[in-house]
TORPA-4810 file (N, C-alpha, C, O; in nm, 3 decimals):
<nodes>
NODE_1_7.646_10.673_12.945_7.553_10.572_12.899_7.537_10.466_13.009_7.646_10.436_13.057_X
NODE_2_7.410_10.386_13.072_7.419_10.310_13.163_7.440_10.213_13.120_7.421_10.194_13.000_X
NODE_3_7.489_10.112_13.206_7.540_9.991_13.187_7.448_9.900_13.120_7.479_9.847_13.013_X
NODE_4_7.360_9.885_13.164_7.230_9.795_13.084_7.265_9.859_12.908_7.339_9.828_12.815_X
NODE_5_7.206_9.918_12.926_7.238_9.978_12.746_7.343_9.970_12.666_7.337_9.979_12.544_X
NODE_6_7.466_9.949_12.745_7.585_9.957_12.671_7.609_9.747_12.706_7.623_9.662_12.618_X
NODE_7_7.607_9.731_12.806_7.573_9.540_12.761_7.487_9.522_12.633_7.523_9.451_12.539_X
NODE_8_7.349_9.606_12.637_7.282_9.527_12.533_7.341_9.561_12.391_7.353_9.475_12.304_X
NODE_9_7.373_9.685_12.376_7.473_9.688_12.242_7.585_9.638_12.188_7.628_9.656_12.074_X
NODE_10_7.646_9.553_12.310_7.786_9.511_12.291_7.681_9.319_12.219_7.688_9.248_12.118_X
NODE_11_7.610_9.318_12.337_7.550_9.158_12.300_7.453_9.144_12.120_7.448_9.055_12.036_X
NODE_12_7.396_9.269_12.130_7.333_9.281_11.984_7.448_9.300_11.886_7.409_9.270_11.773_X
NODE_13_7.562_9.335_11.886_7.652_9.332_11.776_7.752_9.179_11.766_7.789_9.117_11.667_X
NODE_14_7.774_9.153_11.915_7.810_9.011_11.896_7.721_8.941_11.861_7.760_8.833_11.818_X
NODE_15_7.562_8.964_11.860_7.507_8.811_11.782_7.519_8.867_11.659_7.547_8.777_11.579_X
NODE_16_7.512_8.965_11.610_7.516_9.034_11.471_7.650_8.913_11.431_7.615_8.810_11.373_X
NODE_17_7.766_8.929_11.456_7.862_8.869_11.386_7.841_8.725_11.391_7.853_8.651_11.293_X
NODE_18_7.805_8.680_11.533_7.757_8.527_11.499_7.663_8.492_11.360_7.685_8.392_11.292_X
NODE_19_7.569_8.577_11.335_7.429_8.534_11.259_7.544_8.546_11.105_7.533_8.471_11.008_X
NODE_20_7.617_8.624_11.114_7.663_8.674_10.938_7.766_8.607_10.923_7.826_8.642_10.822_X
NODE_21_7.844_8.475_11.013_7.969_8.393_11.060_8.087_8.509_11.026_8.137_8.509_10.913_X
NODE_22_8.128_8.604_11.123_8.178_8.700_11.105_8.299_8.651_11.207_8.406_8.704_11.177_X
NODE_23_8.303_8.588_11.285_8.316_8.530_11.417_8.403_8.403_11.422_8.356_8.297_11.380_X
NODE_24_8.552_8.411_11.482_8.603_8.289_11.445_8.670_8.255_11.618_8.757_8.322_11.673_X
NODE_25_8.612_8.155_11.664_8.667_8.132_11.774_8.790_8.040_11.837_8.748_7.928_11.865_X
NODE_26_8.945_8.059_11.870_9.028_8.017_11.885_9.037_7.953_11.981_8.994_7.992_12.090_X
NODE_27_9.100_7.830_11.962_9.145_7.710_12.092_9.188_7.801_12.195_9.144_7.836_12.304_X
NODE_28_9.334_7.841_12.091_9.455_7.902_12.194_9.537_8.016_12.119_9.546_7.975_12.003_X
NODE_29_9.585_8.111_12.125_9.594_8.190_12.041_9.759_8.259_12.144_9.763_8.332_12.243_X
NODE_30_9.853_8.205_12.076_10.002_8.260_12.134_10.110_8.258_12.058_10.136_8.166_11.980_X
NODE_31_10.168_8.341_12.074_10.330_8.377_12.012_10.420_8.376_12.085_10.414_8.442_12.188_X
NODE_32_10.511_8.315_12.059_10.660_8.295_12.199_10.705_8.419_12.129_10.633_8.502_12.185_X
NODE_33_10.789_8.499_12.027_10.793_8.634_12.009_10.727_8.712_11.941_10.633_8.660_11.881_X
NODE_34_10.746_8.861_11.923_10.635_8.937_11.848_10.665_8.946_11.693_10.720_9.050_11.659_X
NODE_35_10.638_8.853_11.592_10.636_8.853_11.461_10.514_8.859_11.425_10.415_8.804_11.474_X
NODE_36_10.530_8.971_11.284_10.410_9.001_11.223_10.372_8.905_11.127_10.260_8.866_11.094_X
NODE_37_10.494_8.871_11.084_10.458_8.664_10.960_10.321_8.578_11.051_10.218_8.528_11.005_X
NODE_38_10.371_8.587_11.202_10.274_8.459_11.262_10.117_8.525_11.255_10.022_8.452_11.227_X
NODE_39_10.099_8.673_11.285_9.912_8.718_11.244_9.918_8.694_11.111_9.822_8.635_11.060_X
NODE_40_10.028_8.732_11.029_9.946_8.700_10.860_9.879_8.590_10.845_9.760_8.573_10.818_X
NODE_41_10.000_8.486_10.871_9.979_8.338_10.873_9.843_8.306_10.925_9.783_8.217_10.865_X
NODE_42_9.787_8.360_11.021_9.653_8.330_11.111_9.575_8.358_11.024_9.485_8.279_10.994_X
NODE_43_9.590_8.490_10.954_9.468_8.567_10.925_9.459_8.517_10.748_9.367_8.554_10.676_X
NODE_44_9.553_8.443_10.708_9.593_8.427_10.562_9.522_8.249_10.584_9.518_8.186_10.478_X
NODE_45_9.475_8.180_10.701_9.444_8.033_10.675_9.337_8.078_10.761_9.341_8.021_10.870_X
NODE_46_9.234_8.169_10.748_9.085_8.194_10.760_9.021_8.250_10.655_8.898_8.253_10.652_X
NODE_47_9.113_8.313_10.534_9.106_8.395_10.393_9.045_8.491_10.479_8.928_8.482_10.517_X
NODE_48_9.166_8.629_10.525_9.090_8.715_10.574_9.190_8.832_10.525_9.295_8.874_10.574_X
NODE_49_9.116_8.869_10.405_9.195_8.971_10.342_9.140_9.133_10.390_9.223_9.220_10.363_X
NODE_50_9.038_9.172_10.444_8.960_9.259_10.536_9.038_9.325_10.682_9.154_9.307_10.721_X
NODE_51_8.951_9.389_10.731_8.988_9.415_10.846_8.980_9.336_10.957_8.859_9.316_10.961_X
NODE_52_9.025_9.279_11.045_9.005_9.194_11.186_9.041_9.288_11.360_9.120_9.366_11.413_X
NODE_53_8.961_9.237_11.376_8.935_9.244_11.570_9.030_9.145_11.610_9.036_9.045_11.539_X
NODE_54_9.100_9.153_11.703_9.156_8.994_11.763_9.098_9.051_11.910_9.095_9.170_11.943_X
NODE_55_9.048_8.919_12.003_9.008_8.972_12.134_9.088_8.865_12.230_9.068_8.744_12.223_X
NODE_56_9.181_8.926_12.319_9.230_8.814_12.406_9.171_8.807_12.545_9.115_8.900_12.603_X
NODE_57_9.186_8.710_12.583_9.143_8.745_12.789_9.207_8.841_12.842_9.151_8.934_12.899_X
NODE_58_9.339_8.828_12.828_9.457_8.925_12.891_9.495_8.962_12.841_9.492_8.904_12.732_X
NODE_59_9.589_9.114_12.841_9.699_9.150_12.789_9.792_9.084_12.756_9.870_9.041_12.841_X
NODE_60_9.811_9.054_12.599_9.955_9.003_12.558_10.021_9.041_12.456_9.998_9.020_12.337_X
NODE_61_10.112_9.103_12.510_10.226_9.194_12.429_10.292_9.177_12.309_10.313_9.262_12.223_X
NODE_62_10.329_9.035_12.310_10.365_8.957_12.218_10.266_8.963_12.091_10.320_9.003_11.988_X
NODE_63_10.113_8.926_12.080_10.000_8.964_11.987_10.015_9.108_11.953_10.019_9.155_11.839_X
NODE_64_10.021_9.155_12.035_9.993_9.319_12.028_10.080_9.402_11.930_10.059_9.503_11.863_X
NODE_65_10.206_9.302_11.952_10.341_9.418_11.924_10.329_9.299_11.737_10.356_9.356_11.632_X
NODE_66_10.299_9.191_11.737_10.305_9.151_11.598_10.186_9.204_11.502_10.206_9.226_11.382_X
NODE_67_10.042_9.227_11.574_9.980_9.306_11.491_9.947_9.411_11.455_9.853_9.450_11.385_X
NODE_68_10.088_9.493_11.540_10.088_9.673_11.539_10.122_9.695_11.354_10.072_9.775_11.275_X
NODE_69_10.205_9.610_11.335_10.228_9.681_11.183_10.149_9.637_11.047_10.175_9.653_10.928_X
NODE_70_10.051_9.579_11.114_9.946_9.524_11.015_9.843_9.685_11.013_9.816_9.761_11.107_X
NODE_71_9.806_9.693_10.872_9.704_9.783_10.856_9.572_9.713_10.894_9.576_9.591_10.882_X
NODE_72_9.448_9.771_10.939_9.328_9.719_10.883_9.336_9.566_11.070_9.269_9.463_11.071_X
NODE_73_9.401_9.595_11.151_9.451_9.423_11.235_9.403_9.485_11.391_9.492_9.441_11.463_X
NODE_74_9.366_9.515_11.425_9.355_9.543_11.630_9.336_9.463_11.694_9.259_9.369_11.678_X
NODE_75_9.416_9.490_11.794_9.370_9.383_11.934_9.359_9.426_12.019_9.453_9.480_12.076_X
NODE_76_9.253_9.422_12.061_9.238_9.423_12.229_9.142_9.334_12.331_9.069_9.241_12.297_X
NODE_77_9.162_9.390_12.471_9.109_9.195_12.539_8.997_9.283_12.545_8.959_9.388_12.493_X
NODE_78_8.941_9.158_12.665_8.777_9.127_12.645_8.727_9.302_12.736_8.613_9.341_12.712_X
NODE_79_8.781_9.355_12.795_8.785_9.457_12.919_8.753_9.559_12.802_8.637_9.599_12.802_X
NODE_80_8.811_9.593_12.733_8.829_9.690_12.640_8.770_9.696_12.483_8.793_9.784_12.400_X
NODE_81_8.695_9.589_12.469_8.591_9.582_12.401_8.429_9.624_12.406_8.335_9.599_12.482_X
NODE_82_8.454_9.734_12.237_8.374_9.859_12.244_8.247_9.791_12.088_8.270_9.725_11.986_X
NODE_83_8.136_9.843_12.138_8.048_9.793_12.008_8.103_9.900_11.841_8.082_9.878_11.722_X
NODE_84_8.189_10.033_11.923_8.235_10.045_11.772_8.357_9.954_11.706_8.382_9.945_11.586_X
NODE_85_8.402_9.911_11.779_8.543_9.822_11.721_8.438_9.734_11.675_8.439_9.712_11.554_X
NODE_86_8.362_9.686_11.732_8.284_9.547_11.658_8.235_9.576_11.551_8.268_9.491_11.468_X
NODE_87_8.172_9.655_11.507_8.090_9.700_11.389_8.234_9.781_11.326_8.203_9.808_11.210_X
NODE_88_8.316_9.809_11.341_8.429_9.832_11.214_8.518_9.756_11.171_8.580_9.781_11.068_X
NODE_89_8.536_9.662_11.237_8.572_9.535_11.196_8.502_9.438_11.097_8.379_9.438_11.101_X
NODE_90_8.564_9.354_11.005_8.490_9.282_10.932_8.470_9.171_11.030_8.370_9.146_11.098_X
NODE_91_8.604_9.097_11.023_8.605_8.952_11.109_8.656_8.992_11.248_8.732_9.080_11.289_X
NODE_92_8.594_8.905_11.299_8.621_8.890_11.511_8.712_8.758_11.529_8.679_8.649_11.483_X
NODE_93_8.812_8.778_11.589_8.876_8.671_11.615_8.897_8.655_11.788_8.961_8.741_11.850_X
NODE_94_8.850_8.562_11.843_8.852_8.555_12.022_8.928_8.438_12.030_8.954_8.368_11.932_X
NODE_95_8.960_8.417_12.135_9.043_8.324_12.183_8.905_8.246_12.260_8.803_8.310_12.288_X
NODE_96_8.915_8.146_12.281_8.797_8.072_12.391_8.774_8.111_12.518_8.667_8.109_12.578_X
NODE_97_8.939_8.167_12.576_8.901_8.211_12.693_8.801_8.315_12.717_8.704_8.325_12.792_X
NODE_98_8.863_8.397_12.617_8.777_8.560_12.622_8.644_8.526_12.570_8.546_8.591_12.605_X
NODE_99_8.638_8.439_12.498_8.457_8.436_12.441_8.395_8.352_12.602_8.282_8.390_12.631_X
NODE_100_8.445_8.265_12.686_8.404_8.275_12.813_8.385_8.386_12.922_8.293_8.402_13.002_X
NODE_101_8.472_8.441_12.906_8.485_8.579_12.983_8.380_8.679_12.949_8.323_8.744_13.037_X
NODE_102_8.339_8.699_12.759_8.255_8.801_12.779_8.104_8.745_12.787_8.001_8.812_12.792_X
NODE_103_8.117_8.626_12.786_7.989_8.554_12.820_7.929_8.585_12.920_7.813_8.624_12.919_X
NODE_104_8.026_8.567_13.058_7.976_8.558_13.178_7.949_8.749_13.209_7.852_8.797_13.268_X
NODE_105_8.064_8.823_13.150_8.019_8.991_13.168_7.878_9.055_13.065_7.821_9.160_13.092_X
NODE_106_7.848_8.982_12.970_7.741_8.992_12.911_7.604_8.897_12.929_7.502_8.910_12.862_X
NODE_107_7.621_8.813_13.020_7.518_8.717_13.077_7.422_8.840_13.144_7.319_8.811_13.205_X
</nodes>
């Protein structure tokens, strides 16, 4: 698929979640270790009883390894974000950095 086409599908599903407030954008988004209590906690003070996206700038292990045992929870950074994860996801959760980051790769 060429690149033009696969930008414009990634940018038409991110405004999709903007327009339906699907879309929750984080200051700062970190765990000093990998506990699965601290994503509930996140995802339990947005009322997000659904499925969620989390998108970071970078790889971080710590997120990764606390929302492995969540059903229905994925994360991955901005590099590795696919328009099907977006559309099977209910809610999008980004960190600020990464909603900068895919700004400037989707500009």
């Amino acid at each position: 698929m060429p690149k033009k086409v696969r930008r414009l599908a990634l940018r038409s599903a991110l405004s999709s979640k903007v327009q339906n407030d699907e879309i929750v954008v984080l200051e700062d988004l970190s765990i000093e270790a990998p506990k699965t209590k601290e994503v509930v906690q996140l995802l339990n003070s947005f009322d997000v009883n659904e499925k969620a996206l989390i998108v970071t700038a970078d790889k971080d292990e710590n997120i990764e390894r606390s929302a492995n045992n969540l059903q229905g929870v994925h994360v991955l950074t901005v590099e590795q974000v696919n328009v099907l994860d977006l559309l099977k996801y209910d809610k999008l959760f980004m960190t600020k950095e990464a909603a900068e980051k895919a700004g400037e790769v989707l500009a």
